[in-house]
C-alpha positions as CSV (number, residue, x, y, z in Angstrom):
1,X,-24.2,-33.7,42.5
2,X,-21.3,-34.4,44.6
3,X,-17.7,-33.6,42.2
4,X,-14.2,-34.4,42.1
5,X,-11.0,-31.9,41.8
6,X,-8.2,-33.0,39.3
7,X,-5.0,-31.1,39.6
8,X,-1.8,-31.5,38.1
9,X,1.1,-29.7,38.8
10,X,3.8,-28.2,36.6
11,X,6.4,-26.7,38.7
12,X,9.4,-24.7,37.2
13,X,12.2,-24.5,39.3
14,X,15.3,-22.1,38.7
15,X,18.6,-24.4,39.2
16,X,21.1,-22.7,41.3
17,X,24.2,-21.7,39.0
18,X,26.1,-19.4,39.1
19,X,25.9,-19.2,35.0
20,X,23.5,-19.8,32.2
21,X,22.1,-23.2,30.9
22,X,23.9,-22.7,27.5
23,X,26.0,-19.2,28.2
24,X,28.4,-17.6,30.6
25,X,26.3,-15.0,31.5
26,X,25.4,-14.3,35.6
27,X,22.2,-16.0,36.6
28,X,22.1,-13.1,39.4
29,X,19.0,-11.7,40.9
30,X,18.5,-7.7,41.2
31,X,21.2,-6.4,38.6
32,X,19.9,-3.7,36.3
33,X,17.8,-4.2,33.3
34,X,19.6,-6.1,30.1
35,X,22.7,-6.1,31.9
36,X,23.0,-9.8,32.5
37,X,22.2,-11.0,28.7
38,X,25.3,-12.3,26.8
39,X,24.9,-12.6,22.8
40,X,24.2,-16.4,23.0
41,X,21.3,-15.2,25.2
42,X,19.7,-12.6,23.0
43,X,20.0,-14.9,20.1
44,X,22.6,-12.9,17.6
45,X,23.6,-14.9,14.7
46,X,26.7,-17.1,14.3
47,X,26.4,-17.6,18.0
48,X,26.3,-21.4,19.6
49,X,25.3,-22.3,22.7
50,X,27.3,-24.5,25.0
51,X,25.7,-26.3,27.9
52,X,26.1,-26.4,31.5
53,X,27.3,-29.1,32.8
54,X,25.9,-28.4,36.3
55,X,22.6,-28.1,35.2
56,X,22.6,-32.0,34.1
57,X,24.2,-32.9,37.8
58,X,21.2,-31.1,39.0
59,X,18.6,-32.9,36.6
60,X,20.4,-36.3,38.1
61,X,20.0,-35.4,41.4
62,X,16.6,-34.3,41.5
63,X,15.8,-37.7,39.3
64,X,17.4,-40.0,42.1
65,X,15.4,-37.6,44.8
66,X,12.5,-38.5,43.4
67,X,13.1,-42.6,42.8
68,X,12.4,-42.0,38.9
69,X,14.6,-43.2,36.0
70,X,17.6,-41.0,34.8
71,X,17.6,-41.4,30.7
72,X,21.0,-42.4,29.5
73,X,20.6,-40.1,26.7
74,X,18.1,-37.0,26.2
75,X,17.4,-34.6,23.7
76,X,17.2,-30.6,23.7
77,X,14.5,-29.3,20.9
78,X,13.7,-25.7,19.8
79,X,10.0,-24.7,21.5
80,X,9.2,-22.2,18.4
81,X,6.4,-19.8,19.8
82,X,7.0,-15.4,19.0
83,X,6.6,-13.3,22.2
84,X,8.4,-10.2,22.7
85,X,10.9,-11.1,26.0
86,X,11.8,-14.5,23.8
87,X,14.6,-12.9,21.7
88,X,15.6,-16.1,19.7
89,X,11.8,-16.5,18.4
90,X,12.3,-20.6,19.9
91,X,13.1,-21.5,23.9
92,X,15.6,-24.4,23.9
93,X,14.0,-27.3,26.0
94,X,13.6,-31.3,26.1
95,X,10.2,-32.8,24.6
96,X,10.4,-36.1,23.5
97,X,13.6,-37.6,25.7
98,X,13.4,-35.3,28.9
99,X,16.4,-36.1,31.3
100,X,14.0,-37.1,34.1
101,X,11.4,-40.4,33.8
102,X,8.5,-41.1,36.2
103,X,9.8,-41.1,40.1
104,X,6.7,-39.9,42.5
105,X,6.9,-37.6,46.3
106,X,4.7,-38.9,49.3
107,X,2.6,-36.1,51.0
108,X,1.3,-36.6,54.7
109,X,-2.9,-35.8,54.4
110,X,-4.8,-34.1,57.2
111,X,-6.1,-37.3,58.9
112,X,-2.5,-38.8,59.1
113,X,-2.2,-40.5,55.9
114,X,-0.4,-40.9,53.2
115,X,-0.6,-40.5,49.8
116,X,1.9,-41.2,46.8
117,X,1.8,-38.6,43.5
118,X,2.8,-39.8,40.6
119,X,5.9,-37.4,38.6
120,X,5.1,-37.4,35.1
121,X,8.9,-36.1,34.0
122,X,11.2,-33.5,34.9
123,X,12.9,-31.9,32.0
124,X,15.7,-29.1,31.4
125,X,15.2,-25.8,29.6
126,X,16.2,-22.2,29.1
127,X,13.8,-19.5,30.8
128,X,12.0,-16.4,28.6
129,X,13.1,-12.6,29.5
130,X,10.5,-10.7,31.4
131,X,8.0,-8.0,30.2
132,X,7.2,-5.1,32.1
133,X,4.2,-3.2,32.2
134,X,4.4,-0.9,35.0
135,X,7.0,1.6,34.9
136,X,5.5,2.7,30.9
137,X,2.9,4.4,29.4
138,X,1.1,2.8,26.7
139,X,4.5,0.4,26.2
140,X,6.1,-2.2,27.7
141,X,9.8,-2.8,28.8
142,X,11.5,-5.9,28.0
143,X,14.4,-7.0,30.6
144,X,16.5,-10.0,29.2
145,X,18.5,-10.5,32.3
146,X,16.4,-14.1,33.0
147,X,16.9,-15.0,29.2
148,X,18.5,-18.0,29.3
149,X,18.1,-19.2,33.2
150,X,18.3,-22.8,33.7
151,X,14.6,-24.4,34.8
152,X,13.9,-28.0,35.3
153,X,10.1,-28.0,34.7
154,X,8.6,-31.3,37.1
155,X,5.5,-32.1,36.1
156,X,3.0,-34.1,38.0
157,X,0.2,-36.6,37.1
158,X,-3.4,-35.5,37.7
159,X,-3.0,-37.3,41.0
160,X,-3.5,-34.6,43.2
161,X,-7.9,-34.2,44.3
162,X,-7.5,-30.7,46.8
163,X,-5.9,-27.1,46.8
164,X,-4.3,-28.3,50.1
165,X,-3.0,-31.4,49.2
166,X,-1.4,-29.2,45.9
167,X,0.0,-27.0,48.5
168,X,1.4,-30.2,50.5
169,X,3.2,-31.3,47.4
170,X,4.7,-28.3,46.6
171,X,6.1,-27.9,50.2
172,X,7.7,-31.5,50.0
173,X,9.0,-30.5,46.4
174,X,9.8,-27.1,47.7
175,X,11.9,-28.9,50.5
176,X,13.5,-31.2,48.4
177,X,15.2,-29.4,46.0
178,X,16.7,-27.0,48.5
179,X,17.9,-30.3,50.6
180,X,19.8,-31.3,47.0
181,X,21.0,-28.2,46.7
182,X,19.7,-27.0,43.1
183,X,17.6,-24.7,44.0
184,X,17.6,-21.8,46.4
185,X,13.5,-22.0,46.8
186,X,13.0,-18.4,46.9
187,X,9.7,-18.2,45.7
188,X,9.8,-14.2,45.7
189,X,12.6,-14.0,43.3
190,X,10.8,-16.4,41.0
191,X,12.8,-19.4,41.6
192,X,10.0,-21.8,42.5
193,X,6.9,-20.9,40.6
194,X,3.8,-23.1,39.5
195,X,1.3,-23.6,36.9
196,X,-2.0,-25.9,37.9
197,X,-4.0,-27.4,35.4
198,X,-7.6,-27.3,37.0
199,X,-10.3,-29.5,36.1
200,X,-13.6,-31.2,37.8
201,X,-15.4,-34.3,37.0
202,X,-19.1,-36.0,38.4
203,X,-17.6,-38.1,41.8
204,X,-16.7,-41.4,40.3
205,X,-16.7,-40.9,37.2
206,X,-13.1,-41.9,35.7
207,X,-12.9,-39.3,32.2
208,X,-11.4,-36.3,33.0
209,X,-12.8,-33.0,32.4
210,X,-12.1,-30.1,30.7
211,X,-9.1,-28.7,32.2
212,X,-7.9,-24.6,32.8
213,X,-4.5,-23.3,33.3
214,X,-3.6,-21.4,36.2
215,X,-0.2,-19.6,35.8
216,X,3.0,-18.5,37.5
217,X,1.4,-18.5,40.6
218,X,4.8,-17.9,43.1
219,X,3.6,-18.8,47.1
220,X,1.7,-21.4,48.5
221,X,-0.7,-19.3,49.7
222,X,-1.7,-17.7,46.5
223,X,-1.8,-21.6,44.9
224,X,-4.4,-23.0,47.4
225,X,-6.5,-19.9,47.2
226,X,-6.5,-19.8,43.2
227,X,-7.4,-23.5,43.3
228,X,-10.2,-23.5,45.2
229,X,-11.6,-20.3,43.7
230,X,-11.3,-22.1,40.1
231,X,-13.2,-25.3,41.4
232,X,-15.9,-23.1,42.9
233,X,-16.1,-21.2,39.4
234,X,-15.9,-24.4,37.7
235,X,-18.8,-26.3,39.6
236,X,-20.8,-23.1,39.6
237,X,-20.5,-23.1,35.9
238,X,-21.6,-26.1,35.4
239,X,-24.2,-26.7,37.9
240,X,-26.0,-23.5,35.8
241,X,-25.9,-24.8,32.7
242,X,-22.7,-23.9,31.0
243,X,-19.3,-25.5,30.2
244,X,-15.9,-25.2,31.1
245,X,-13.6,-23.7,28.6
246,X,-10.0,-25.3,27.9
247,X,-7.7,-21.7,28.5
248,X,-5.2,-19.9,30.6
249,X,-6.0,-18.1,33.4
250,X,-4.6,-15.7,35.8
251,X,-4.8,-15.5,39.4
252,X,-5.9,-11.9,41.2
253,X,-5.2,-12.1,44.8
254,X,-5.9,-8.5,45.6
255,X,-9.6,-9.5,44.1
256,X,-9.0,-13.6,44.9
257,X,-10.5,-14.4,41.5
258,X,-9.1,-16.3,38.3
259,X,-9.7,-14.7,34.9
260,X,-9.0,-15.8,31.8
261,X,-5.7,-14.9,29.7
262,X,-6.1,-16.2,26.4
263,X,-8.2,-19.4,25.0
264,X,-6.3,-22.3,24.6
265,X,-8.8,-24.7,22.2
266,X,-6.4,-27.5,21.3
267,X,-2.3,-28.1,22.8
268,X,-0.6,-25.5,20.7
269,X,1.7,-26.5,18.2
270,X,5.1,-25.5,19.1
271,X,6.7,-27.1,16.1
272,X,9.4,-28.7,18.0
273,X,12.2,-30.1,16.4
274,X,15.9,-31.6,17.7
275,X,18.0,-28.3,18.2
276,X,20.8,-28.5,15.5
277,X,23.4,-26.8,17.6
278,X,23.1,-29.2,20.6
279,X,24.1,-32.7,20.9
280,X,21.8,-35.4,22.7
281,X,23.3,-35.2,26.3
282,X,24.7,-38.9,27.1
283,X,25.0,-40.0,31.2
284,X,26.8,-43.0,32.0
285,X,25.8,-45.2,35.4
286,X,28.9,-44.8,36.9
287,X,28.0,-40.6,36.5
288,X,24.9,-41.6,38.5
289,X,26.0,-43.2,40.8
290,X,28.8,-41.2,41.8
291,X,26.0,-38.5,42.4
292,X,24.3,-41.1,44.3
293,X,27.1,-41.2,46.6
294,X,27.2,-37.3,47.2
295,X,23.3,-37.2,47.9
296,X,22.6,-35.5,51.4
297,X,19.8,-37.4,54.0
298,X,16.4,-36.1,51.9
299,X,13.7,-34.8,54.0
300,X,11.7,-37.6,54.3
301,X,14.8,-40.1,55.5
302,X,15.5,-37.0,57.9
303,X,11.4,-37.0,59.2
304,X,11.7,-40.9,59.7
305,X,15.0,-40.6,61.5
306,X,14.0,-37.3,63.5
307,X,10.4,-39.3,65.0
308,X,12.7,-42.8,65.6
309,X,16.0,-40.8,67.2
310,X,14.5,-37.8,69.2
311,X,11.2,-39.5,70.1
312,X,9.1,-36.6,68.0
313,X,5.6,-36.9,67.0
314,X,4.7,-36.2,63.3
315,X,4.2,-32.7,63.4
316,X,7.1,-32.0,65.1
317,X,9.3,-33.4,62.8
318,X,7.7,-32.1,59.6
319,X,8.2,-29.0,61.2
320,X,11.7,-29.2,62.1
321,X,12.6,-31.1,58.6
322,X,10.9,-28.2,56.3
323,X,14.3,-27.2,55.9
324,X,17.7,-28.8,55.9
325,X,18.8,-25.4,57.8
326,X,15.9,-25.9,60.7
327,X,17.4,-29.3,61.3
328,X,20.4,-28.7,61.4
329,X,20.0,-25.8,63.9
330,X,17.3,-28.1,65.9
331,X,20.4,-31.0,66.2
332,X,22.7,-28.7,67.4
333,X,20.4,-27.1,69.8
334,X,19.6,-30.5,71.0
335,X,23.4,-31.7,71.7
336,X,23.8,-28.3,73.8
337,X,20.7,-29.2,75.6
338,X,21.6,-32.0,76.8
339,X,19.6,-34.5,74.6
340,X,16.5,-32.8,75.9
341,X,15.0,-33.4,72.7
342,X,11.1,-32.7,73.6
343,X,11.8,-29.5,75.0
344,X,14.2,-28.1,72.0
345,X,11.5,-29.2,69.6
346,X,9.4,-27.2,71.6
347,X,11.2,-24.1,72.0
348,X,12.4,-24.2,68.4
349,X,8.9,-25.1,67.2
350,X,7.5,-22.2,69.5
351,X,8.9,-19.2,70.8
352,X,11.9,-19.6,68.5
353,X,9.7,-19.8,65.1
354,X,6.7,-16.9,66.4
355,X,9.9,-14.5,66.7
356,X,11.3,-15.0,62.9
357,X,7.9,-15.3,61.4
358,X,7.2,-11.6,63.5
359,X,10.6,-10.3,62.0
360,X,10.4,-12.0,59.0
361,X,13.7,-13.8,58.7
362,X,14.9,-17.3,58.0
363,X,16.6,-19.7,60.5
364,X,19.7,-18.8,58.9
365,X,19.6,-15.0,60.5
366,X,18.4,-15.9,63.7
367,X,20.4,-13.8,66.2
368,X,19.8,-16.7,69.1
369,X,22.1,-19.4,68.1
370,X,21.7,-22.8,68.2
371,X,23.9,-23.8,70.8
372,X,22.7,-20.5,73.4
373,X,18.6,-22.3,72.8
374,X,20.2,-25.4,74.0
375,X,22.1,-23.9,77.2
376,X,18.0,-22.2,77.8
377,X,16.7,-25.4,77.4
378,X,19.3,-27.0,79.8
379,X,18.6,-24.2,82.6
380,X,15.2,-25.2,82.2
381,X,15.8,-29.0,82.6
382,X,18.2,-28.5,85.4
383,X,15.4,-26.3,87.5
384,X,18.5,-23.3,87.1
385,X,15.2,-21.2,85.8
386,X,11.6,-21.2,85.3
387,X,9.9,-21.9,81.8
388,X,8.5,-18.4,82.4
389,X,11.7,-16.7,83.3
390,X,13.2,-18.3,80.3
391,X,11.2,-16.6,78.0
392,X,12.6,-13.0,79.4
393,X,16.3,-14.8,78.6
394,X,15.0,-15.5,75.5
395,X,14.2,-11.7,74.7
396,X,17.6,-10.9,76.0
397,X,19.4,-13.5,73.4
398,X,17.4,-12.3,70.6
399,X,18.3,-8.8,71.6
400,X,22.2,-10.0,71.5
401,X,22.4,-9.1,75.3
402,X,24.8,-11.8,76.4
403,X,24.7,-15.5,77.3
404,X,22.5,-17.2,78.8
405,X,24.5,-17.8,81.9
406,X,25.5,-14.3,81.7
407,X,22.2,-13.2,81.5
408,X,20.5,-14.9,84.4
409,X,23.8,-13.9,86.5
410,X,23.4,-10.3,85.9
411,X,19.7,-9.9,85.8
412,X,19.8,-12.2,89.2
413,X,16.9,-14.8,87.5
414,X,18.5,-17.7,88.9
415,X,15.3,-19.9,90.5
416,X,14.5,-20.3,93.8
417,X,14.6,-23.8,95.5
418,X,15.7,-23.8,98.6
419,X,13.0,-25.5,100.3
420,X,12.9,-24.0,103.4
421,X,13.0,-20.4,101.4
422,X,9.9,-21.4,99.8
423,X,7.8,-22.4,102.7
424,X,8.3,-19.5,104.5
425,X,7.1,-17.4,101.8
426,X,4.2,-19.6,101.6
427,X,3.4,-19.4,105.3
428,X,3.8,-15.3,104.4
429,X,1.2,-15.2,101.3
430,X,-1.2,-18.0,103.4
431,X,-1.1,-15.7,106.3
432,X,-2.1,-12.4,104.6
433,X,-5.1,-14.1,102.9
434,X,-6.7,-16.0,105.3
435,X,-10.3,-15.2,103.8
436,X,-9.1,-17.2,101.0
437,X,-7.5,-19.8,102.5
438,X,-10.9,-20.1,104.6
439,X,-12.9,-20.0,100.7
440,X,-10.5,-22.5,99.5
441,X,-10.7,-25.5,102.3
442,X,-14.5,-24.9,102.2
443,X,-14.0,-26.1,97.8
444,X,-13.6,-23.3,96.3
445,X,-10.8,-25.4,94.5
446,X,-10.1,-22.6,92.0
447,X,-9.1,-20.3,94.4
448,X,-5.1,-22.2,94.1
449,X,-4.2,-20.5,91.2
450,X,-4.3,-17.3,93.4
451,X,-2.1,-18.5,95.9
452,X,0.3,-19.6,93.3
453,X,0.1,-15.8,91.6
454,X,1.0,-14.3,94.6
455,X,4.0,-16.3,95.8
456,X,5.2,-15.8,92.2
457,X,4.1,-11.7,92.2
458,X,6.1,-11.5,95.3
459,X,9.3,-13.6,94.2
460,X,9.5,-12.1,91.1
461,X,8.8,-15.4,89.2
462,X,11.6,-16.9,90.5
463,X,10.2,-20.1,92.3
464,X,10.3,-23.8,91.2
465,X,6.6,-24.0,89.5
466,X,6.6,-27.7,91.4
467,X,7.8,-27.2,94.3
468,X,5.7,-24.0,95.1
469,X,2.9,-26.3,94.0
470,X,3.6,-29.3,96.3
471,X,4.1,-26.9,99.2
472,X,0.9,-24.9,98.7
473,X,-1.1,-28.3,98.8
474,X,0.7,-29.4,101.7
475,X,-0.3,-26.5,103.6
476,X,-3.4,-26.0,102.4
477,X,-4.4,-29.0,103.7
């Protein structure tokens, strides 16, 4: 039987404020156990929480990213549930009037497509405290510091049919929300986490079936990999006889298996009611669009603009639009450049991206600057150097050892095109290999590319690539 993957996505991501959703208190990352919980946070009595403002210019902005409708009024509700890190006994958070409406992101399949999925809602709420299990024998510590952390939860439709195109949604969401701004996307630190709801069905058929929960699943890698383990599991399961049980799982990715957490029969029953101590949050148009106003170009206006300006194909531009940082470095490497926009995309793309991935660092720490990449690119376009002795400059800028006019002064790599220069090295390299030269006019054909490695051995690499190759013909004629 041929089957069919249903996913939905519910992504929680942590807004970037500098305080709590409804308290003062740091939102911080790294401080020292329970030292970032305020008495709002920890739930002591008489206290009342207060919310952020921020957090609802956030909610808006993510809402008019997304094309869905902003409500002009929402409700927070008490989520009543006991767990140890919950200190309150209830998480604050929107049920029945979440801030955010429909709205939908576009993901770009493998064959070229297109394909629209559907947002369900995106609402506000506080984040839990954190157990750990590690550092104690036989207990477990409870660290409040994340007690009260503004989340917007998005939640998808069961529109997505692959691990990779969940993955591809989550990068799009992932780069949205660090274009607006209200998120920093750090995916280590918990920021940008995900819980997939897993289900298959016969191909065709239109009922859905019984879904699992994967949770808190933090890189993109780990997602598609716990996806595709829990539809194998799931077919397999099926296919022998058995059924698929509605529960939370965990994924393992030191053993790359799901297991299950805890059975989850029916929705639980959270009890939710309108929090007494908050009023409904009310948003006027003129709020929106004032926001609307203040909204920076979003990824995919950026992608468009990048393929129609600069000439780039699609890849290139997803590329250099995964982050509003990339693009901006790519633009500025392109004005130094020259406008020569193929070649920046392709140095960026390339040599520039293999040496953070190898070092591990974002564009942000890159020690080449934008503006040096474009002066390389330049010398390249102007025939100043080689695309192979660029790539030793290139070592030199990330080692911080100069310009790149400094750099090709004093390490003498300026290129060689003096004609005349050329040929008589030519006649040089032709005359000490007559044997080959003799193999080569009787066909042997690939017999040039040893020519051409000996010119460059004995210039050093410093000879126009085309002109050595027109000359070489000429002669060998």
């Amino acid at each position: 039987m041929e089957w069919e993957t249903v996913i939905g996505l519910e992504v929680h991501v942590q807004l970037a404020t500098q305080s709590k959703i409804f308290s003062g208190a740091s939102t911080a990352f790294g401080a020292e156990p329970n030292t970032q919980a305020c008495a709002i946070d920890l739930g002591f009595p008489g206290v009342l929480p207060v919310l952020n403002a921020e957090v609802v210019t956030m909610a808006i902005k993510l809402g008019l990213g997304i094309q869905a409708e902003i409500a002009k009024q929402s409700v927070f509700a008490r989520k009543n549930y006991f767990y140890p890190d919950l200190p309150k006994g209830y998480q604050i958070s929107q049920h029945t009037i979440p801030i955010v409406k429909g709205g939908h992101l576009d993901i770009s399949l493998e064959d070229g497509s297109t394909k629209r999925i559907r947002i369900t809602r995106a609402h506000l709420e506080e984040d839990a405290g954190k157990s750990l299990h590690e550092d104690f024998h036989g207990m477990s510590g409870i660290d409040l510091n994340r007690a009260g952390t503004p989340l917007l939860e998005i939640v998808s439709e069961p529109d997505i049919r692959s691990a990779k195109e969940a993955v591809a949604y989550l990068k799009n969401l992932h780069s949205l929300v660090r274009y607006l701004g209200i998120c920093d996307g750090n995916m280590q630190e918990g920021s940008f986490r995900c819980d997939a709801n897993v289900s298959i069905r016969p191909q065709g058929d239109l009922h859905f079936g019984t879904r699992t929960e994967l949770k808190n699943i933090n890189s993109f890698r780990y997602v598609e990999r716990a996806i595709q383990y829990e539809v194998e599991r799931q077919i397999a399961l099926v296919e022998s006889g058995g059924k698929v049980k509605q529960e939370t799982r965990l994924f393992d990715p030191a053993k790359n298996e799901t297991r299950a957490m805890r059975s989850k029969e029916e929705a639980d029953d959270y009890r939710y009611f309108p929090d007494p101590d908050l009023l409904p949050v009310r948003i006027t148009e003129k709020q929106i669009e004032e926001i609307r106003q203040h909204l920076p170009e979003l990824p995919q206006q950026k992608h468009q603009r990048f393929m129609e300006q600069y000439g780039l194909n699609t890849y290139d531009a997803t590329v250099l639009v995964s982050s509003g940082a990339l693009a901006d470095y790519f633009e500025a490497a392109v004005i130094a450049s020259g406008n020569q926009t193929k070649l920046t995309a392709n140095w960026v793309t390339g040599e520039l991206s293999a040496a953070l991935n190898k070092f591990d660092m974002e564009i942000t720490q890159s020690p080449v600057i934008a503006t040096e990449l474009g002066k390389l690119v330049l010398r390249i376009a102007d025939n100043t150097i080689s695309g192979k002795i660029a790539k030793t400059i290139f070592e030199s800028l990330w080692n911080q050892q100069g310009t790149v006019d400094d750099i090709i002064e004093k390490q003498g790599l300026k290129q060689v095109t003096d004609s005349a220069a050329i040929e008589a090295l030519v006649d040089k390299i032709l005359a000490a290999n007559p044997d080959q030269v003799a193999d080569y006019r009787s066909g042997k054909d690939k017999l040039f590319g040893f020519f051409v490695g000996q010119a460059m051995k004995e210039s050093g690499g410093k000879i126009n690539p085309q002109q050595l190759n027109e000359l070489l013909k000429k002669k060998l004629q």
